[in-house]
C-alpha positions as CSV (number, residue, x, y, z in Angstrom):
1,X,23.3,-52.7,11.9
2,X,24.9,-52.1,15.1
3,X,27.6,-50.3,13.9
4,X,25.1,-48.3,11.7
5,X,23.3,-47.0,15.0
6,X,26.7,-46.4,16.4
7,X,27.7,-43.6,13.9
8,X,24.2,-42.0,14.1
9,X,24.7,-41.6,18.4
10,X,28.2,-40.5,17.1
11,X,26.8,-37.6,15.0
12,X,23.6,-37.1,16.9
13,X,26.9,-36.2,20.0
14,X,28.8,-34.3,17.4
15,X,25.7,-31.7,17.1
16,X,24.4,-32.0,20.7
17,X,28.1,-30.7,21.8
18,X,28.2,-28.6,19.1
19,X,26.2,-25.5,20.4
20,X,26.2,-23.0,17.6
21,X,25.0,-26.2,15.0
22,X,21.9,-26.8,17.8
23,X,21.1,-23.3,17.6
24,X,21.0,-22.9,14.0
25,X,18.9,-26.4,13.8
26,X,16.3,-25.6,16.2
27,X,16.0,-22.1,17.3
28,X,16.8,-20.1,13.6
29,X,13.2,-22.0,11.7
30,X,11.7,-20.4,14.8
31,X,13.1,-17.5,15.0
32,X,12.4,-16.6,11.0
33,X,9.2,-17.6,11.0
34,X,8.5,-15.2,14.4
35,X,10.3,-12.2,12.1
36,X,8.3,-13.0,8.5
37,X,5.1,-13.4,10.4
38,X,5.2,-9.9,12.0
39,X,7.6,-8.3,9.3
40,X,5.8,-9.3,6.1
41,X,3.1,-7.8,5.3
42,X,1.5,-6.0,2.5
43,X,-0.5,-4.1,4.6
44,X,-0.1,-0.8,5.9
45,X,-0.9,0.2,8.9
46,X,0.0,3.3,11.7
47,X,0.8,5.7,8.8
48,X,1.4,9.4,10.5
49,X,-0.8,11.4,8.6
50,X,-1.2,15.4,9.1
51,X,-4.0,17.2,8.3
52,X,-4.3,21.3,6.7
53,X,-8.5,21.8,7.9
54,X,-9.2,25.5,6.7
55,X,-13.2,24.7,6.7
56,X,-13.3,23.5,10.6
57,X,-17.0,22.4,9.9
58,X,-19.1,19.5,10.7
59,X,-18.5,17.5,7.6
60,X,-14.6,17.8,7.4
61,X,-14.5,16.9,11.2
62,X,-16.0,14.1,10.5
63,X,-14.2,12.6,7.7
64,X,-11.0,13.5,9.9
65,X,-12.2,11.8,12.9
66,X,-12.9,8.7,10.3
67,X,-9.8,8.9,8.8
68,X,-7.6,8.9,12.1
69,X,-9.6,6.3,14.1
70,X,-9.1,3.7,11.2
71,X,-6.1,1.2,12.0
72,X,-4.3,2.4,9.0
73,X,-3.9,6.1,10.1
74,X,-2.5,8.2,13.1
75,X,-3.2,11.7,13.1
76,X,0.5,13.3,13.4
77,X,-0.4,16.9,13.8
78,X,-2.6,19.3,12.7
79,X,-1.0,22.2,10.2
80,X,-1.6,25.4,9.2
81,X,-0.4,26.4,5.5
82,X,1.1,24.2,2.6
83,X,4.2,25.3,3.6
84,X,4.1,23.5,7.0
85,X,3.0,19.8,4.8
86,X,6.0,20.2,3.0
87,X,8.3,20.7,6.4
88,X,6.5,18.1,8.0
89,X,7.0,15.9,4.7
90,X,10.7,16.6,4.3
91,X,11.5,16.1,8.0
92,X,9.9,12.4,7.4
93,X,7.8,12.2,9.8
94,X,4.1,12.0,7.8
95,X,3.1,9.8,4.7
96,X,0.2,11.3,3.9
97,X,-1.3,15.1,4.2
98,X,-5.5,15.3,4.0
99,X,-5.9,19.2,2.8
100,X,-9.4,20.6,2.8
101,X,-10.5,23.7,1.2
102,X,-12.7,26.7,3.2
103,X,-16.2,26.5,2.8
104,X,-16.3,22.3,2.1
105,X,-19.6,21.2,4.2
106,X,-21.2,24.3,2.1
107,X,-20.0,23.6,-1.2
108,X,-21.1,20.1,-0.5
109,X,-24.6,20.7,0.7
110,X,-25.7,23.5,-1.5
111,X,-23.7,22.6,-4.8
112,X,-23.5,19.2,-4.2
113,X,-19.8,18.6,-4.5
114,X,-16.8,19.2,-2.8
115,X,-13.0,18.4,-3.0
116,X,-10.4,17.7,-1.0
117,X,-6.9,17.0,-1.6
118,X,-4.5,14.0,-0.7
119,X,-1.0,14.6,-0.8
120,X,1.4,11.8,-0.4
121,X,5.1,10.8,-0.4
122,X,5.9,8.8,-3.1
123,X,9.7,8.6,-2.6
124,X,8.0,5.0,-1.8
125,X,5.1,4.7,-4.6
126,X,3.6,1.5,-3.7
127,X,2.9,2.6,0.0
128,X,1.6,5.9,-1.7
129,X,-1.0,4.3,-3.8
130,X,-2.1,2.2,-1.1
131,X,-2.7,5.0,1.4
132,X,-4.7,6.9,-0.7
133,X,-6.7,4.0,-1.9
134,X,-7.4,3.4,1.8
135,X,-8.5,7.4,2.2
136,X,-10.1,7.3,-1.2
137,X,-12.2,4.0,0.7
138,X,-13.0,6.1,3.3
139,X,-13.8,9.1,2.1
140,X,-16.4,7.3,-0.1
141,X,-18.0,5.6,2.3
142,X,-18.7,8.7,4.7
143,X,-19.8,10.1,1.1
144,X,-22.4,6.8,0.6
145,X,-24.0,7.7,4.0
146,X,-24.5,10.9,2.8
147,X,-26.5,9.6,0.4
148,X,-28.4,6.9,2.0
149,X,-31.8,9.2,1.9
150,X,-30.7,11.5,-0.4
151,X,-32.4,11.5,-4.1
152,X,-30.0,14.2,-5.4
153,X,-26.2,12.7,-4.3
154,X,-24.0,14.5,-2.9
155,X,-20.2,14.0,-4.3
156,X,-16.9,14.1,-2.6
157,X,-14.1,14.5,-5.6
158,X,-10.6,13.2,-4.3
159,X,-7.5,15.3,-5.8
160,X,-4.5,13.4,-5.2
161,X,-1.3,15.0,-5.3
162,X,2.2,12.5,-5.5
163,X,5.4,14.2,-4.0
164,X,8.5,13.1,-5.0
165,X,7.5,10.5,-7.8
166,X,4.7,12.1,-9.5
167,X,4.9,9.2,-12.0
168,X,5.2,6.6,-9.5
169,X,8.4,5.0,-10.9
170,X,9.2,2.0,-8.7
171,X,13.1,2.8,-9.1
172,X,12.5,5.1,-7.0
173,X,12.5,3.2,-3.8
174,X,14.6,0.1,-5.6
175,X,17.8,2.4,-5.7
176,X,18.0,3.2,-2.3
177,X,17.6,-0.1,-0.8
178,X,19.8,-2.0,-3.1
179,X,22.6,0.8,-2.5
180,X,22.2,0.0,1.0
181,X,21.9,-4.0,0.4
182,X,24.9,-4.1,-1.6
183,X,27.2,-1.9,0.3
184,X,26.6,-4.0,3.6
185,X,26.6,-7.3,2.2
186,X,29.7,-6.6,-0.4
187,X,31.6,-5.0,2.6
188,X,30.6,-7.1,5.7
189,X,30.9,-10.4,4.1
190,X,34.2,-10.1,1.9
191,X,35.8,-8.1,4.7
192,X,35.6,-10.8,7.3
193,X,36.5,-13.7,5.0
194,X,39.3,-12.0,3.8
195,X,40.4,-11.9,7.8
196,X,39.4,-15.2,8.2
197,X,41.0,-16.7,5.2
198,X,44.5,-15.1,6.6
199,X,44.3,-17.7,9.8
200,X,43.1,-20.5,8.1
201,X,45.8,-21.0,5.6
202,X,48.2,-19.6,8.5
203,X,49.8,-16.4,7.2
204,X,48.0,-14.5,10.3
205,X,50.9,-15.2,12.1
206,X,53.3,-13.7,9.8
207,X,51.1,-10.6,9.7
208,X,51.1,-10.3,13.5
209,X,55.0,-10.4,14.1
210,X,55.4,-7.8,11.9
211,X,56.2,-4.4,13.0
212,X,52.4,-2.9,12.5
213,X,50.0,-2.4,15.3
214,X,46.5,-4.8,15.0
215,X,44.6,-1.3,14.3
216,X,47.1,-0.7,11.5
217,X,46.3,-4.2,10.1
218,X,42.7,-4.1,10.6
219,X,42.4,-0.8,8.7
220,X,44.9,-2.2,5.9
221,X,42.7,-5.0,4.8
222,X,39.8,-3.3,4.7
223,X,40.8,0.1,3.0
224,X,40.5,-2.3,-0.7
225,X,37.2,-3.2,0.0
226,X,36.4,0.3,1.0
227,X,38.1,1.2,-2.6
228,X,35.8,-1.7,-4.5
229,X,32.3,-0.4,-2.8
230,X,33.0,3.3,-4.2
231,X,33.5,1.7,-7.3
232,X,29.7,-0.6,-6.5
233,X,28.2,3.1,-5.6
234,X,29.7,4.9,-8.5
235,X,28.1,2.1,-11.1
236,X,24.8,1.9,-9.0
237,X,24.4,6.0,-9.3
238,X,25.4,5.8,-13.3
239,X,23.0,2.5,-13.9
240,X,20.6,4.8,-11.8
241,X,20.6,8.3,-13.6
242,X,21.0,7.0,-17.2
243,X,19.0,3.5,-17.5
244,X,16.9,3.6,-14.7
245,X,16.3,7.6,-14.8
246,X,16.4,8.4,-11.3
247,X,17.6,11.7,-10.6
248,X,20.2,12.9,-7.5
249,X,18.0,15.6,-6.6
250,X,20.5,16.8,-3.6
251,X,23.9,16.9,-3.6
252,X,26.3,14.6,-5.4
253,X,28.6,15.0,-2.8
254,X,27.0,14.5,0.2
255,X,25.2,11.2,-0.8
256,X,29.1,9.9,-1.6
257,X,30.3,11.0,1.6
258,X,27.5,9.3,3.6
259,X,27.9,6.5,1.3
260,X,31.6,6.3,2.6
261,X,30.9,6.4,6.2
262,X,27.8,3.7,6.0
263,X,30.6,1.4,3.8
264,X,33.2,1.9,6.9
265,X,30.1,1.3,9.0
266,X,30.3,-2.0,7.0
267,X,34.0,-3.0,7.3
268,X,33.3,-2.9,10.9
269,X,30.6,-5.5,11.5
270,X,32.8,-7.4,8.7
271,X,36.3,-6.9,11.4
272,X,33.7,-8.1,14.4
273,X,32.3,-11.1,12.7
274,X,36.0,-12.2,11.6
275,X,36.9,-12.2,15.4
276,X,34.3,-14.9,16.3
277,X,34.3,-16.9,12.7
278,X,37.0,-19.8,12.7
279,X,36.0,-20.7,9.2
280,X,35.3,-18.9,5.9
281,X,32.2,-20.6,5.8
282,X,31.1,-19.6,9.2
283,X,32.4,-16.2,8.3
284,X,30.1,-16.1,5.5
285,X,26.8,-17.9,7.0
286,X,27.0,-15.5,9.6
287,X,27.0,-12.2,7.3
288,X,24.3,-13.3,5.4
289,X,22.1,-14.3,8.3
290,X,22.6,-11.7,10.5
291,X,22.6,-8.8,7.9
292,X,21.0,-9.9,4.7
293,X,17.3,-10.8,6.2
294,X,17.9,-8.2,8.6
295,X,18.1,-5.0,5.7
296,X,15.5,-6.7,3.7
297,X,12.7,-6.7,7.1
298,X,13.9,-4.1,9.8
299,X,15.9,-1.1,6.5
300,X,12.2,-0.2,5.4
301,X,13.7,-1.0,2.0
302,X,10.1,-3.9,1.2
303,X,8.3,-3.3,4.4
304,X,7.3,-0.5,6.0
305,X,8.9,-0.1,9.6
306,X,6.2,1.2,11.4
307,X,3.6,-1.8,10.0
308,X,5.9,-3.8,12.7
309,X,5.0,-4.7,16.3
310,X,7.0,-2.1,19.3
311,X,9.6,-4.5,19.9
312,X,11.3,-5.6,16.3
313,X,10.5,-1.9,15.8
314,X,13.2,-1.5,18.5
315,X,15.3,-4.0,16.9
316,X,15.5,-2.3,13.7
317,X,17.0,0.4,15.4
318,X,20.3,-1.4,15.7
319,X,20.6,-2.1,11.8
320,X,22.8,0.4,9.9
321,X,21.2,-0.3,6.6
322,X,17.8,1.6,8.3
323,X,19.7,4.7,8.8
324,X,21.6,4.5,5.2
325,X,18.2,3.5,3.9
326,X,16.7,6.8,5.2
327,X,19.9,9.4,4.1
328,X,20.0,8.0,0.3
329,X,16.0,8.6,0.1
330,X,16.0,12.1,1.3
331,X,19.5,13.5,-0.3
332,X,19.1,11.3,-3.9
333,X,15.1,11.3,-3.9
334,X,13.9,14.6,-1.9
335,X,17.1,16.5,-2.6
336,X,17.0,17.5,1.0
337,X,20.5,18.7,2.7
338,X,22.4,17.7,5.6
339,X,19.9,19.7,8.2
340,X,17.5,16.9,7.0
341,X,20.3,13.8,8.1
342,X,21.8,14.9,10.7
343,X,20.3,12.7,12.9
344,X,21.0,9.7,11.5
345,X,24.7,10.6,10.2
346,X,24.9,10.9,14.3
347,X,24.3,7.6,14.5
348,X,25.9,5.9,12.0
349,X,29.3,7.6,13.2
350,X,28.3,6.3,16.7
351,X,27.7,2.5,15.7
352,X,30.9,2.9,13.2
353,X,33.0,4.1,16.5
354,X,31.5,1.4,18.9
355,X,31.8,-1.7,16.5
356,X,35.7,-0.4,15.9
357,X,36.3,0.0,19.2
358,X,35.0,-3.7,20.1
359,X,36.6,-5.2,17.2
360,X,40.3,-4.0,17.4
361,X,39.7,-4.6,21.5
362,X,39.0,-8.3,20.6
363,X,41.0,-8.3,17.7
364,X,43.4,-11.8,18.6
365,X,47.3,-10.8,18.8
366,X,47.9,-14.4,19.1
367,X,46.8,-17.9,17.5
């Protein structure tokens, strides 16, 4: 029995002076459950909404102030003319647009009806249906205290208007998201095993007294991988367009060339993590933990980024598959061009140059 209790001290040492191990044993559970009790929701909330008022009366006021003082909308901006909803829309910055026509308070007291109009972005159906259901909810109960003391009811129709997805087609947010899943995982993970691999069974060395430069290296073993992901997008695009019917409403071209640059984006978290990983196990843990959970909370791909508290808001921020996320919906889904990416192809380009940068800098020229 004693030596029994001797092995347990011995392994209980072995994890205490192991600090990664401890970390991953105590401080991971934590640390997921913190990030899947903010992050998962069904719930939306803080939607940008603009509103297109042409009646300006009492009653449309009213509904707007109702609307925009709920917790599940934020008045964006007010617009002028349809033509302003669908700039506001394609620049991404609304999910919803409340349109009402002239002469609404009127047509609802003296007819007894009105309509107004919801127009919505349904590049992401199920957050579509859910904020109109909320503004249907709304809407109707302003509508019911109308009626209270009214023996002839007064009636509010709803006309609701999907952009995007008119029929609602879930593949229409699936595609994006698992482009940008696959890309990152595919690339990150089998690009820094495949570094990794090379010093565990010792032909690292070999590689580094030979004549090429570590950059020259570095870029070598990834340029396959970058050659097997074109061929992951090119299958994804075809299973898209013919099974899934998904159309590339925008440019063919420019979705593969932001696809490139978010797959070298890719190889370089793969070269970093290969740097610290001693194992290919490590290697591989680490890829799926830190970018796996991290596209499915913070990319926007399941939940909505903004339903998130200010500070994994932040966070998100810092994970390419976000920015991917956002390019592949508005070239492949809104057909928009590259005045409508710009931003984030910026960014990309700027994490792809820093994560290079570190990597060959602490790339090891010696065992």
């Amino acid at each position: 029995m004693k030596q029994f209790w001797i092995f347990v001290k011995k392994e209980w040492l072995h994890i205490w002076r192991d600090k990664r191990t401890l970390f991953i044993l105590i401080w991971m559970p934590v640390v997921q459950i913190l990030l899947y009790g903010f992050a998962l929701t069904n719930e939306v909330k803080n939607s940008n909404i603009a509103v297109f008022d042409q009646a300006k009366d009492e009653a449309s006021k009213s509904i707007i102030e109702r609307i925009s003082s709920s917790r599940y909308f934020s008045l964006y901006k007010n617009v002028h003319s349809y033509k302003e909803i669908e700039a506001t829309f394609r620049e991404g910055k609304i999910r919803l647009a409340v349109v009402f026509p002239r002469n609404f308070r009127s047509d609802l007291l003296h007819a007894n009806h009105a309509q107004l109009q919801l127009i919505a972005d349904s590049s992401d159906p199920n957050t579509a249906n859910m904020l109109t259901n909320y503004a249907g909810a709304i809407i109707n109960d302003y509508q019911q205290g109308l009626n209270d003391h009214q023996q002839l009811p007064y009636t509010i129709k709803t006309q609701v208007r999907m952009l995007y997805n008119p029929e609602l087609k879930g593949a229409y947010n699936f595609v994006p998201g698992v482009m940008a899943l696959v890309l990152m995982l595919v690339c990150t993970m089998m690009t820094a095993i495949a570094i990794v691999k090379e010093k565990e069974i010792g032909t690292m060395e070999v590689i580094l007294v030979s004549p090429l430069k570590p950059f020259r290296i570095v870029i070598a073993k990834t340029i396959p991988y970058l050659v097997v992901s074109m061929l992951n997008i090119i299958s994804i695009l075809l299973i898209s367009v013919y099974a899934l019917e998904v159309p590339i409403t925008g440019s063919l071209w420019l979705l593969m060339a932001e696809s490139i640059l978010f797959t070298i984006t890719s190889l370089s978290v793969g070269i970093l993590i290969s740097n610290t990983a001693k194992t290919q196990q490590t290697a591989m843990f680490t890829a799926m933990m830190s970018l796996f959970l991290p596209t499915l909370l913070f990319s926007g791909f399941l939940f909505p980024v903004e339903n998130m508290p200010l500070p994994l808001q932040l966070i998100s921020n810092v994970v390419p598959s976000r920015w991917y996320f956002i390019i592949v919906k508005a070239v492949m889904i809104k057909g928009l061009g590259f005045a409508a990416i710009w931003k984030e192809t910026l960014i990309l380009i700027g994490m792809t140059v820093t994560l290079l940068t570190i990597s060959i800098y602490k790339f090891k020229i010696r065992l």
